[in-house]
N, C-alpha and C positions, 0 to 999 in steps of 0.2 A: 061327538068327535071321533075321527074316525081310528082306530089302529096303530096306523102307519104316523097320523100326525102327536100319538099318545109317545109311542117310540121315540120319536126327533124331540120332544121338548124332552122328554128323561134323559136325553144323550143331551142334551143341552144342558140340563142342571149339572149332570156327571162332569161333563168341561170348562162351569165354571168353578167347579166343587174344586177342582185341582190345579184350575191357574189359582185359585184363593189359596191353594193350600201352598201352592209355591211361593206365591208371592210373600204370603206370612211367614213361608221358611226363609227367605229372602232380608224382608226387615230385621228378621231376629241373627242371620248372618250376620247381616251390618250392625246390628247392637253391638252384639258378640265384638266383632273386629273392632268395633271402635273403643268399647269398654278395655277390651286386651291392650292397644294401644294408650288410652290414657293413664290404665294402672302401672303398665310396664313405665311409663314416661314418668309418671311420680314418684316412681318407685327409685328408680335412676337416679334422679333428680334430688332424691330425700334420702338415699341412704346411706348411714351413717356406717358400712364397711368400706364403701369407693371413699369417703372422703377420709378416713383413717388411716386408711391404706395409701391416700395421697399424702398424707402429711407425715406418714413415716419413713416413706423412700428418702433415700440416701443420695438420689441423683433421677435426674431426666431420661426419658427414652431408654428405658431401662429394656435390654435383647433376651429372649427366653434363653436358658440354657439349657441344653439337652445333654443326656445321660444314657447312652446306651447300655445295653444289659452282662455286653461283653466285657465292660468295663468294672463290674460289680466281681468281687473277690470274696470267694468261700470262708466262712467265719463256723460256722458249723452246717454240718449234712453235705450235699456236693452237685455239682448240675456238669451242665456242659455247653461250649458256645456253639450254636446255630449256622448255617452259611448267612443268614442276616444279621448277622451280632445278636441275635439277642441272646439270653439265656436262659437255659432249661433248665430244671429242677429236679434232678435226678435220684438223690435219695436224699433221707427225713436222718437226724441224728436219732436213733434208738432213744428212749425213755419213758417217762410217761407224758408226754409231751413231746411227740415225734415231729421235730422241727427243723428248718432249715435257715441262717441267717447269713446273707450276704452285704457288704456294704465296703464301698471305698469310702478315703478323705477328700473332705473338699472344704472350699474355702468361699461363702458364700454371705450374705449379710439377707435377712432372714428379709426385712421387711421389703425389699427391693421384689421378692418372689413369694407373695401373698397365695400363690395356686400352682397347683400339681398337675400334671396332667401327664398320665401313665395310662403304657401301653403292653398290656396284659392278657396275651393268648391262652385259651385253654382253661383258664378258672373255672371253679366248680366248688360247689356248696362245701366240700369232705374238706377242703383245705380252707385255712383263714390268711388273707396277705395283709402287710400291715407297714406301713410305711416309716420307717424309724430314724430316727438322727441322732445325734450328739450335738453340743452347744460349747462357745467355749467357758460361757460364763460357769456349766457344770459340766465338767468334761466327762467326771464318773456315770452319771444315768443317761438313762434312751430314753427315748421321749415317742410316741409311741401315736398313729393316725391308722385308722380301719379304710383298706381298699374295697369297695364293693364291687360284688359283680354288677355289668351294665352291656354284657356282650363282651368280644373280642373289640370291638370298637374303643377308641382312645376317650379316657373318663377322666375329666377333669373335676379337683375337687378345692376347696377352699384351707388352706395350711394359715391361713392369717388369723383364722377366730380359735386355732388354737393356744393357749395361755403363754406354752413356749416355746411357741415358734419365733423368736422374737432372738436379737443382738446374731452375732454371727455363727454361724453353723459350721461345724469341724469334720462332721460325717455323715453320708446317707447312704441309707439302703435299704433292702427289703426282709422284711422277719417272716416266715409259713412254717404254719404248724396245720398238722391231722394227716389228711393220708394222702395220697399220691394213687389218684388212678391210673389205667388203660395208659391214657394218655398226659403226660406231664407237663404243667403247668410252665407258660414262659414265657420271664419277663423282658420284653422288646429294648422298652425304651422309660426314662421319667426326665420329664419334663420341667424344669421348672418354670413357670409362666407369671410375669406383671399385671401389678393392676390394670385390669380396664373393666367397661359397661359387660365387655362381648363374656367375658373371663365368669364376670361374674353373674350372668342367666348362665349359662356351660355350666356352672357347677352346679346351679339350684336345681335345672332339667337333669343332672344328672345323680343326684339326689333321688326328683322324683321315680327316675326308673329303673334306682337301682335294685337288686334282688338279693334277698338272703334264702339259705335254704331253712330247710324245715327245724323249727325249734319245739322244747316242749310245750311251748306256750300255742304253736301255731294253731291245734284244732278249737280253739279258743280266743283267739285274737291275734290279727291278722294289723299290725302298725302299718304297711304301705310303705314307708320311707323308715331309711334311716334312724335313729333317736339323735333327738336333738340337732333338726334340719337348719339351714339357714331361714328357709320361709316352709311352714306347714304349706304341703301341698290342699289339704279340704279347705282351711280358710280365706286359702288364696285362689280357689276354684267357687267358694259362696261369693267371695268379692266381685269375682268377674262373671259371674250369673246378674248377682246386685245391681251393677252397676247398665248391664245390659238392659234394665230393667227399669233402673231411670230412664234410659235413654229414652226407651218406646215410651216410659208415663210423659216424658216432656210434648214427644211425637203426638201423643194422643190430642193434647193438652193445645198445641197451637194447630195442629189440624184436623183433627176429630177423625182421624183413618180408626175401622176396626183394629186392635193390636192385640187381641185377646187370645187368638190363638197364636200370633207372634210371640206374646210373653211366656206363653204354656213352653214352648220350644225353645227361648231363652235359658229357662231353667232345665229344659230337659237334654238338650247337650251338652252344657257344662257336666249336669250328673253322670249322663255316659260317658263322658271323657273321664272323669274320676275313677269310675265302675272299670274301662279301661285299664288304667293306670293298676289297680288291685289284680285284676284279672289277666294281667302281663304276669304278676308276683305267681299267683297259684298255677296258670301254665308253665313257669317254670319250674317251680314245687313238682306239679306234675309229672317232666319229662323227667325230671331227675330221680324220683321215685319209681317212673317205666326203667328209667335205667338200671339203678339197683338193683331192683327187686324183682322184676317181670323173669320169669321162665327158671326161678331157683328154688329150690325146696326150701322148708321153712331152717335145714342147718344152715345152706349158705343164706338165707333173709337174716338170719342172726349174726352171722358171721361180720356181715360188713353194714349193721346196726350201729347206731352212736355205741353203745358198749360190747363192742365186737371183742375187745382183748376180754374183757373178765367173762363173757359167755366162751370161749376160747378157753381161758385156764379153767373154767369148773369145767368144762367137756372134757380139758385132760383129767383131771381130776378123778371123775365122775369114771370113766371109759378105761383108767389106765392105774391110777393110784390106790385110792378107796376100793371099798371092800365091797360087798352087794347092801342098800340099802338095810337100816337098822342101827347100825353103830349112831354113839352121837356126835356130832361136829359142833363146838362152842367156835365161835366167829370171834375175832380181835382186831381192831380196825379202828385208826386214830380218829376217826371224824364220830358225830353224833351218836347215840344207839338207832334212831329214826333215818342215818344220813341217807342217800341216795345210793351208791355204789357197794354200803352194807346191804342194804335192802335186795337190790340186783342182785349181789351175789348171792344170798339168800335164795332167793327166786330162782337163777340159774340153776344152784345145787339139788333143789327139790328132783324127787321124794326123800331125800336124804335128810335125816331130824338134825337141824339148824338151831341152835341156842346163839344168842348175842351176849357174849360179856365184858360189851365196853371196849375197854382197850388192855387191860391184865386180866390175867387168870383168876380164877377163885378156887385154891386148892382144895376147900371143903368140900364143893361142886362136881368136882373130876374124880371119876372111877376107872379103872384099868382101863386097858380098850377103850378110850375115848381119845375123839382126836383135839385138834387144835389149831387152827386157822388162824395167821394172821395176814390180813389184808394191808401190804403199804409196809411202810417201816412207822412202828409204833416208838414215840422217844421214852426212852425210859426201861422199855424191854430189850434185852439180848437173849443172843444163844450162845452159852459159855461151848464151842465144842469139846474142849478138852474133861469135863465134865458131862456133856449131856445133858445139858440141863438149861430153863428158862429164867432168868434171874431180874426182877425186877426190885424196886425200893427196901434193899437187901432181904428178900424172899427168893425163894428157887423152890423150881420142879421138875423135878428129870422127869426129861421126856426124849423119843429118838425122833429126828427130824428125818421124817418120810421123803419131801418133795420140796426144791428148792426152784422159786422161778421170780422172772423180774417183775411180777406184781404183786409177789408173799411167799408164806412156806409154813408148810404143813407137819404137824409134831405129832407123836402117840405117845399118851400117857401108858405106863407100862404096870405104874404103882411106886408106893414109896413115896421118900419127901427129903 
């Protein structure tokens, strides 16, 4: 055989090699679509939040109401109205919990508007939104729904599966707590929106995409969605691989077509699309972390860390208060001996010799020249100033308070009792 005719039949395998391979990507398309189609249509059809949500409405033809942002009145912290009404988030109320809560009255019956749908420029991991009401059946408590980021694009989410969102509602509005970057965070508009089919995929797809930023759990486990979704997004991406997969075994079954590599690619798109769906989450983890952190030395990387204020006070501390390394610092701080925020401070203050004791002194323990940290307001201990002195479960020890700030205050044992 000659060459030239060895060449033409290999270019002939190679071009049916790749109509096969399309074609098999083809049938597994139409699995795909058709599988998606009958899951979405039973799903519809079976489930038992559209039909709950029909039998609680109050009335027919129920019109969304809308909410603009200009309309929302400062309750704590302060923003500003936008030339589009909405509003902007301007500062945080001071504490330990730097928060801002806006919210008007309104007058609305809960089950007629099953879904939210809020339009929320600018969010970012550093701040938490949260969508809050009043009821009138308890006029005293807030009732409290987590906004996720999902983009600047309008995210609708489901208000009906929670417990009391139910009888008629006396006020809404938006609660943000954490920090406030560069650019501040602003709420356009909130929506209130009726049952329907459309309402209810809008919330689930917006579920699956939505983004939290980094927790401590993230280098360890990475949830994808939300807690506590309407529809897990993996089981409802096995289902519609599954079902793609019937399809081809029936296909096989009454016309014997190869479908083998069709099935391989049934299952292997659904899996990237999932794979997807995660790696939407961690490129935004990502950007938000270039943000941060990219081109800072490690005091500003600490500076605007989740415990940016207690690295902050022990740098004053450390730089401005205390004496050079040596002295000892016993630590007082109402949460655990093991807690989280003990621990940090600890950490932050090194090389400095850190003793933990609890949450009271132990005057047997303290010698002259030793200090006295207490983290937080501890119940139980004061500082008598007209004495000098720390007084707890009637015990006292004079001490002079060094350093007074809004996350503790700093004492020197001087002697005596």
């Amino acid at each position: 055989m000659s060459e030239a005719a060895v060449d033409s039949t290999a270019d002939v395998a190679e071009t049916l090699s790749n109509r096969g391979f399309v074609v098999a990507l083809a049938w597994a398309v139409i699995a795909l679509g058709l599988s998606a189609i009958i899951a979405v249509t039973c799903y519809l059809l079976l489930s038992p939040d559209l039909k709950r949500f029909e039998d609680a409405a109050s009335r027919g033809n129920v019109k969304p109401w809308k909410l603009e942002g200009k309309d929302l009145i400062p309750r704590m912290g302060n923003g500003e109205t936008t030339s589009d009404n909405a509003l902007r988030i301007t500062e945080l109320e001071p504490g330990l919990d730097k928060r801002a809560i806006f919210s008007r009255r309104a007058r609305l019956k809960a089950e007629d508007y099953p879904f939210l749908q809020s339009q929320i420029s600018d969010l970012h991991p550093d701040l938490l939104v949260y969508f809050i009401w009043r009821t009138e059946r308890a006029p005293e408590d807030v009732f409290y729904q987590r906004i996720y980021w999902t983009g600047d694009t309008p995210k609708l989410q489901m208000l009906g599966g929670h417990p009391e969102w139910r009888g008629k509602i006396t006020e809404v509005g938006i609660d943000a707590y954490g920090k406030l970057r560069d650019y501040p965070t602003a709420v356009e508009s909130l929506t209130f929106m009726p049952n329907s089919p459309a309402n209810l995929l809008r919330s689930i797809w917006a579920e699956w995409t939505a983004v939290e930023g980094w927790t401590q759990k993230s280098a360890h486990h990475l949830r994808g969605t939300p807690p506590d979704p309407i529809l897990p997004v993996t089981p409802v991406v096995a289902a519609w691989a599954g079902g793609a997969l019937i399809i081809l075994g029936l296909l096989w079954l009454f016309n014997r077509p190869s479908v083998g590599t069709s099935m391989v690619l049934a299952v292997a798109i659904p899996w990237i699309s999932l794979d997807l769906i995660w790696q939407n989450w961690l490129s935004t983890q990502l950007k938000d972390t270039r943000h941060l952190f990219a081109g800072k030395t490690m005091h500003e990387k600490l500076l605007v860390d989740w415990e940016g204020d207690l690295y902050q006070y022990a740098h004053h501390l450390k730089t401005s208060v205390l004496p050079e390394p040596g002295v000892r610092i016993f630590l007082l701080e109402p949460g655990p001996l093991r807690g989280y925020r003990r621990l940090k401070m600890q950490y932050f203050l090194l090389p400095h010799n850190i003793f933990n004791f609890g949450q009271f002194p132990r005057p047997e323990s303290v010698l002259p020249g030793d200090y006295l940290l207490v983290l937080g307001e501890v119940d139980g201990l004061d500082f008598d100033s007209s004495h000098s002195a720390l007084t707890w479960n009637g015990k006292t020890l004079p001490v002079e308070r060094i350093d007074q700030h809004t996350l503790g205050s700093l004492y020197r044992y001087g002697g005596g009792s």
